[in-house]
N, C-alpha and C positions, 0 to 999 in steps of 0.2 A: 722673856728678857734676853735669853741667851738669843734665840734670831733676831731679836733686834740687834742686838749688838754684832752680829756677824753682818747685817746688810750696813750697818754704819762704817764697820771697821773693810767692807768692799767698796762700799761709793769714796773712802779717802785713801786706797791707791791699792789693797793687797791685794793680788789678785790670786791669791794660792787656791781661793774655795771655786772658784769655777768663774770658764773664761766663754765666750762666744768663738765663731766659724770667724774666719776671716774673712772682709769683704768680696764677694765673689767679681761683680763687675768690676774692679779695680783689677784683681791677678787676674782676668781674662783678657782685659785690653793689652795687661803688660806682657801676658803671655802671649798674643797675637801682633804685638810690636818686635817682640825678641823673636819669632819665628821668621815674619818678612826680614827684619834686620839679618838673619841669619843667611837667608836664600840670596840679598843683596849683596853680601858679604860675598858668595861665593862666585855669582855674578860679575861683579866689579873685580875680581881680584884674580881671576883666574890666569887672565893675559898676563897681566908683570909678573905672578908668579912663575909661569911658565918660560919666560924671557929672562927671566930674572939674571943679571950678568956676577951678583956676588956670588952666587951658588946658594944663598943661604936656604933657598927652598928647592934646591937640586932638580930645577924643572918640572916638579911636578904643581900641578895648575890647581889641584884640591890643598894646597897646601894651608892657608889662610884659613880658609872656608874650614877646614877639620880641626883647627885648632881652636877656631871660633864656637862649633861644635862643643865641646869638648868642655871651655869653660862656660858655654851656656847652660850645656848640664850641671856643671857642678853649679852655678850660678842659680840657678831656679831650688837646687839642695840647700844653696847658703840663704835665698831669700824665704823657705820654708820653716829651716831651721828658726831667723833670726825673726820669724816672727812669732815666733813659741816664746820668748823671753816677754817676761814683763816689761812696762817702760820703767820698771825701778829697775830693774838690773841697768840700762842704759844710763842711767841717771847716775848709778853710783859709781858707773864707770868712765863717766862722758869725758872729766879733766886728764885720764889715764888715754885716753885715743887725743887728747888733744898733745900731751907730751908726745908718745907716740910720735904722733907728723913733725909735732919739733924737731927731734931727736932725726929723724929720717933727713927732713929739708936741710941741715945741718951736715948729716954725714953725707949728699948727695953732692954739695961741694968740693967734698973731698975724694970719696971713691965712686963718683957719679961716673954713668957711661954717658961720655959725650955726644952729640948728633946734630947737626946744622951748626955747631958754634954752639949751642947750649946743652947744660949739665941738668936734666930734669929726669933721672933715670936710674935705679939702684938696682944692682942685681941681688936677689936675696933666694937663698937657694935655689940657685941657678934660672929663676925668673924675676924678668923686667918688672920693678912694681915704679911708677908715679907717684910719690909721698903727696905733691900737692892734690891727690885722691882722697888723702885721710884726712888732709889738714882741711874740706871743705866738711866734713862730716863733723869732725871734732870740733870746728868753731860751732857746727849744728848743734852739735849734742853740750859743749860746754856754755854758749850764750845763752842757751833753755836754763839752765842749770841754776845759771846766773840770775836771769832773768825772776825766775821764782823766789833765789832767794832775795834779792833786794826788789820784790813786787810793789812796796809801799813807797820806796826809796828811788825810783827808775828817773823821776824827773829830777834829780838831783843831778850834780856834775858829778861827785865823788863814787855815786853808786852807778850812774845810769850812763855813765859816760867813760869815764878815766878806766875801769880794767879794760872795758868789751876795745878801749882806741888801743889799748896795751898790748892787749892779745892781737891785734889785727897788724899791728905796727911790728911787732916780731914775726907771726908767718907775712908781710908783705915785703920787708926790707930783706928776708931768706930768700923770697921769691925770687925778688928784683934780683937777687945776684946770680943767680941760675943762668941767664936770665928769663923769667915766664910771665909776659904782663899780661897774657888773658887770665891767666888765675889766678893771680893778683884782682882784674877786675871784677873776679865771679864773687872771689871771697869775700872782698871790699861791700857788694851789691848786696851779699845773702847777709853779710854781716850789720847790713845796714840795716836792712829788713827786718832781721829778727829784735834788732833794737826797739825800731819804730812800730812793731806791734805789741813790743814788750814796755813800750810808755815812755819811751824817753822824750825830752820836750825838742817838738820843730824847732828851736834856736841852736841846738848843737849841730842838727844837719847841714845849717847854712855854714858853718866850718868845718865841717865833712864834705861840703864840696868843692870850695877851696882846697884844700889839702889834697885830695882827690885832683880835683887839676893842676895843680901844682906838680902832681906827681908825674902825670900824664906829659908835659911840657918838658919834665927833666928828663921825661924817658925816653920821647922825641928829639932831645937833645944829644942826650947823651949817647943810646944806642944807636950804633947807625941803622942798623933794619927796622928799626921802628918810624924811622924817617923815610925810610926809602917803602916802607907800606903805606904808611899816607901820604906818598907821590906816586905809588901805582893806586892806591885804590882813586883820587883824585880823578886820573887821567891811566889806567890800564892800558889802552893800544898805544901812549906815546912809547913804550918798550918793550912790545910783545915779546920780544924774544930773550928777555932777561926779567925785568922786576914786577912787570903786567901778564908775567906767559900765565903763569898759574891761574890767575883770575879769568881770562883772559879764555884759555880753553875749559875753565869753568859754564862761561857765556855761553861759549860755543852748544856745550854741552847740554844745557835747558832749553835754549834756542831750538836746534833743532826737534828736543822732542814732541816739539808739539801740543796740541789737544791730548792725543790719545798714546804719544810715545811710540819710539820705534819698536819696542817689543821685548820682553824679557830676556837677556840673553844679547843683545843686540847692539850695544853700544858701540860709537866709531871712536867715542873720546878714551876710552878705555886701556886702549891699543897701545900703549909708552905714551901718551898725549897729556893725558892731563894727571899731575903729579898725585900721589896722597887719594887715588882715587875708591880705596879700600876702606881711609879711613877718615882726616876729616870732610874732603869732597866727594862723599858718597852719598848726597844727596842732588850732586849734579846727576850722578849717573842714573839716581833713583827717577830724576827731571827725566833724562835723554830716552830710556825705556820703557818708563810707566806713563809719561806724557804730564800734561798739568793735570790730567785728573786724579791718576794713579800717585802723584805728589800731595795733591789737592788730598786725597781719603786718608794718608800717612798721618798725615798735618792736620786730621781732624779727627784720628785716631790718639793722638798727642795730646789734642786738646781736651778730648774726656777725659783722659788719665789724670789730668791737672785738671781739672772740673772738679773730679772724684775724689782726688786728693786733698782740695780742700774744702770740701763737702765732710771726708772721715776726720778733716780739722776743729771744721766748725761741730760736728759731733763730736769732739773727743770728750771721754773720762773727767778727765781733770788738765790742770794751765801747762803741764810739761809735753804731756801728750801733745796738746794743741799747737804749742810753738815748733816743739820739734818735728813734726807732720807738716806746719806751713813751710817749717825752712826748708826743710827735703820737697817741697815739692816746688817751692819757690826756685830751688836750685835748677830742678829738673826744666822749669816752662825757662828758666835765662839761657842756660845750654841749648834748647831746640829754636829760641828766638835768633840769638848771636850766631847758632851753626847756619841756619839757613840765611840769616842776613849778613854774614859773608860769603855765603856759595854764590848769591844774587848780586854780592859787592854792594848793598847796602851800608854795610862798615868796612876799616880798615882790615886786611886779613890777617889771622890768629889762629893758634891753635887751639879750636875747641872743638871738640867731637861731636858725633848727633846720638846721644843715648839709645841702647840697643841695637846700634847698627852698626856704625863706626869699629872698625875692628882692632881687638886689644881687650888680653884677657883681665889684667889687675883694674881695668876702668868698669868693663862688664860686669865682676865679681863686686867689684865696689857700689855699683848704680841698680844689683837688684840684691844685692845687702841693704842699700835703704829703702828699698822696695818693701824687703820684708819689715821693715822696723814702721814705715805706716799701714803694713797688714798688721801689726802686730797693737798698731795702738786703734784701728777696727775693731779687732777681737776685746775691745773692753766696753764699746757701745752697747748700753742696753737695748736688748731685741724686746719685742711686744710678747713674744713668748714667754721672755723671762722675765717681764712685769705679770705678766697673767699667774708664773708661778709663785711669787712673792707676796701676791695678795692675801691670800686663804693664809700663809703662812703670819703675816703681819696680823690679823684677826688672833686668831689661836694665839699667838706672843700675849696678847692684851687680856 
């Protein structure tokens, strides 16, 4: 009786008696997307580094690149770590990372570092962290959270509707005032997602998208570079050399590379040409060097990882595991969608990064921290090994 009650009291969430290996083809893709992402890094950035006129990287042209370095390591330590926790410890903690990003988006307002006109930037012992980082994890981990506990109640308004619009309506309306409307749109997207697998009924979406465009028209309205991005992406060469440059020498930059790309190392758009090219249009440079194929294998290295991910979803343990693993990964496939469908000017342009690559240490530490948190809800999949050991033991209980 005692094993039985120990495989009953493991299949409903404890996981103290013994865990599984973590998915290996999953930390292998992700460890061979963070390795290119890092060589890219050092590639694309070495020129403006080197040129650089604030001094901030004192001309030394490894300067990006070692930094990037640096938190990739510890970055692979934290998605190691973080997948040693149970998803109960994440569970108990989920509403605690969602204050957290409150609390941050809030004081970024206040003692934010500035940059282009927007406040999206806190210094906290003496590094740059991005709060709308936490606030997409913590809607993760708090809509699961939610989602469990009113599972019976999800088609309701009261349950399945009114917190998950509450929570999203406070980090959106913090956002908006930053101002940061792609992460607003990510949130809004993952937040939606995790609703509509969590059972909420198709009738609230259709004023979820209302609201959602509504918001979209005030922000066009309101802000002026949100108007003046959907008149260069529109028509990019009517202003190459002000509102279209950026996009503009993005073209440039995929254009030329070709089939087979100019060659590693070798970019012309690099050179002070095309802005941000370190970090979010570092998938032009990935175009101009590695060619459409060396793009093409990136972008299909991507798409395993989100295969797999939710592949260890539809395996997961139990309903928390499951939701929180689609949202992380859901997160992860709109980031590489959005990043490259503005490098290509498919959409208006925004700041969104390309995961693993894009350089910036508190985004890296953040995107294989939830790395580790769907290795971490692998490690609870039962393997064929550990039914085979179960059996003989289930006999002998009887």
């Amino acid at each position: 009786m005692q094993v039985r009650d120990n495989i009953l009291k493991d299949h409903r969430g404890d996981l103290s008696i013994s865990r599984g290996p973590v998915d290996i083809p999953f930390l292998m893709i992700t460890l061979l997307l963070l390795g290119i992402g890092v060589v890219m890094v050092l590639s694309a950035s070495y020129a403006s580094a080197y040129y650089d006129l604030s001094n901030e990287t004192g001309g030394n042209a490894t300067y990006y690149f070692a930094r990037q370095l640096v938190f990739a390591v510890l970055g692979v330590a934290i998605m190691l770590l973080a997948s040693r926790f149970p998803m109960s410890f994440y569970k108990k903690f989920s509403f605690w990372v969602l204050g957290v990003a409150i609390v941050l988006l809030v004081a970024v307002l206040v003692v934010g570092t500035k940059s282009n006109g927007a406040r999206r930037w806190i210094l906290i012992a003496g590094q740059s962290i991005q709060p709308s980082e936490i606030a997409k994890i913590g809607v993760i981990l708090a809509f699961s959270t939610l989602i469990c506990r009113y599972k019976n109640l999800m088609g309701t308004f009261k349950h399945g509707v009114a917190p998950f619009a509450a929570i999203l309506a406070v980090i959106v309306v913090l956002l908006f005032l930053e101002p940061h409307l792609s992460a607003s749109i990510i949130i809004i997207t993952v937040g939606a997602v995790m609703m509509f697998i969590g059972g909420a009924r198709l009738f609230w979406f259709v004023g979820g998208l209302i609201g959602v465009g509504g918001l979209f028209v005030v922000a066009v309205t309101v802000l002026k570079y949100s108007s003046e991005r959907i008149s260069a992406w529109l028509d990019p060469f009517a202003d190459t050399g002000d509102t279209g440059y950026q996009i503009v020498q993005s073209l440039y930059a995929i254009g030329s590379g070709g089939l087979f790309g100019l060659g590693l190392g070798q970019s012309r758009q690099k050179y002070l040409y095309l802005p941000e090219e370190h970090n979010d249009f570092i998938f032009a440079v990935i175009s101009e060097e590695l060619g459409f194929i060396g793009a093409a294998l990136i972008l299909a290295l991507f798409a395993l990882l989100i295969v797999r991910g939710y592949w260890i979803a539809m395996h997961s343990r139990d309903r928390y595991g499951f939701l929180v693993c689609t949202g992380i990964t859901s997160l992860l496939a709109l980031q590489v969608i959005l990043n490259v469908a503005v490098c290509t000017n498919l959409v208006p342009c925004t700041g969104i990064s390309l995961p693993f690559f894009s350089y910036g240490g508190s985004a890296l530490l953040m995107q294989l921290g939830e790395m580790g948190i769907i290795l971490s809800v692998s490690r609870d999949i039962p393997t064929k090994k550990a039914v085979k050991k179960r059996k003989p033991e289930r006999v002998k209980a009887r």
